[in-house]
C-alpha positions, 0 to 999 in steps of 0.5 A: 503220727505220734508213737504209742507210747505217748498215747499211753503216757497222757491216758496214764492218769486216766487208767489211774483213776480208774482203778482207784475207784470203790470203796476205800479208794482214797486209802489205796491211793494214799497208800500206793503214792507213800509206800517206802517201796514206791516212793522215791525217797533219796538218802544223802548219797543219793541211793534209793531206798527199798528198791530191788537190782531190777527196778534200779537197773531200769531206773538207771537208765540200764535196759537192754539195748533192745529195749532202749532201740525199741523205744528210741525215737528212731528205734527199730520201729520207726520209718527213721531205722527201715528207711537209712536200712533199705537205703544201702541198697542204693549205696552197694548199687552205686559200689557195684557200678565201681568195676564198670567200665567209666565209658558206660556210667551216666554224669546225669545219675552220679551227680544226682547221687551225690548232689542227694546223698550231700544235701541230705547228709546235712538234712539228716543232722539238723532234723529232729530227731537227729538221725545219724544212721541216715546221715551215715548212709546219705554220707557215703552215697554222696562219696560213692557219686564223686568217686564215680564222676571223678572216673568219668571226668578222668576217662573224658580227660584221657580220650582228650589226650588220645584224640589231641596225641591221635591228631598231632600223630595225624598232621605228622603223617600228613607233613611225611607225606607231603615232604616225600612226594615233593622229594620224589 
């Protein structure tokens, strides 16, 4: 669904017309649409004439950065800003599983986390509008399921090396045994 503010913008010339309607109309409009004061007149250096520090700062592209987050296409009242927001919840979840043990974390949930926070990092860039806190925030889910397939691939890795040291400390045992009670 599109913003409001587009709404507005396209019915802009229909309020227009609206309030120029009566006697004198023409004269108004013409009036309004030529003042030195509302007419975008430029000097060779290309500084407006008449035109107060307000109107220029807004002109110029200098309004607060309330203004400018409210109007943005993935401003503040946007899905495009709540979304990547509430999605760090998943972000710190997956930060918080860093001090539990490598044992207890699921292959199945890690690599869907990072297979969801790559593909969408990329999604995010290409999209439009081009979301960069989405991106950010998919960015570093993705780094938080290899950090944690990689705790579980290495504590896989080690209880290999500790069973294969468990067995070859068993077949010794098994060879001591063997040679002292053919010795005795």
């Amino acid at each position: 669904m599109a913003p409001t503010t587009n709404f507005y913008r396209a019915a802009r010339p229909i309020f227009q017309q609206q309030m120029f309607t009566g006697p004198g109309a023409a004269r108004t409009a013409f009036r309004n649409a030529y003042s030195p004061f509302r007419a975008q007149q430029f000097f060779r250096n290309g500084s407006k004439r008449w035109q107060s520090s307000s109107a220029g700062a807004e002109a110029q592209g200098q309004a607060s950065w309330f203004k400018r987050m409210w109007d943005s296409p993935v401003g503040l009242k946007t899905v495009h800003f709540w979304a990547p927001i509430m999605k760090w919840c998943i972000v710190l979840a997956g930060i918080s599983d860093f001090f539990r043990p490598a044992e207890k974390l699921s292959v199945t949930q890690n690599g869907a986390l990072t297979a969801t926070g790559l593909i969408w990092t990329r999604w995010c860039l290409i999209i439009k509008p081009r979301n960069i806190l989405l991106a950010a925030v998919n960015f570093f889910m993705g780094m938080v399921g290899i950090v944690q397939l990689t705790r579980i691939f290495l504590h896989e890795q080690s209880k290999k090396g500790v069973v294969g040291a468990v067995q070859e400390i068993k077949e010794e045992v098994k060879q001591e045994v063997k040679k002292e009670t053919t010795s005795s």
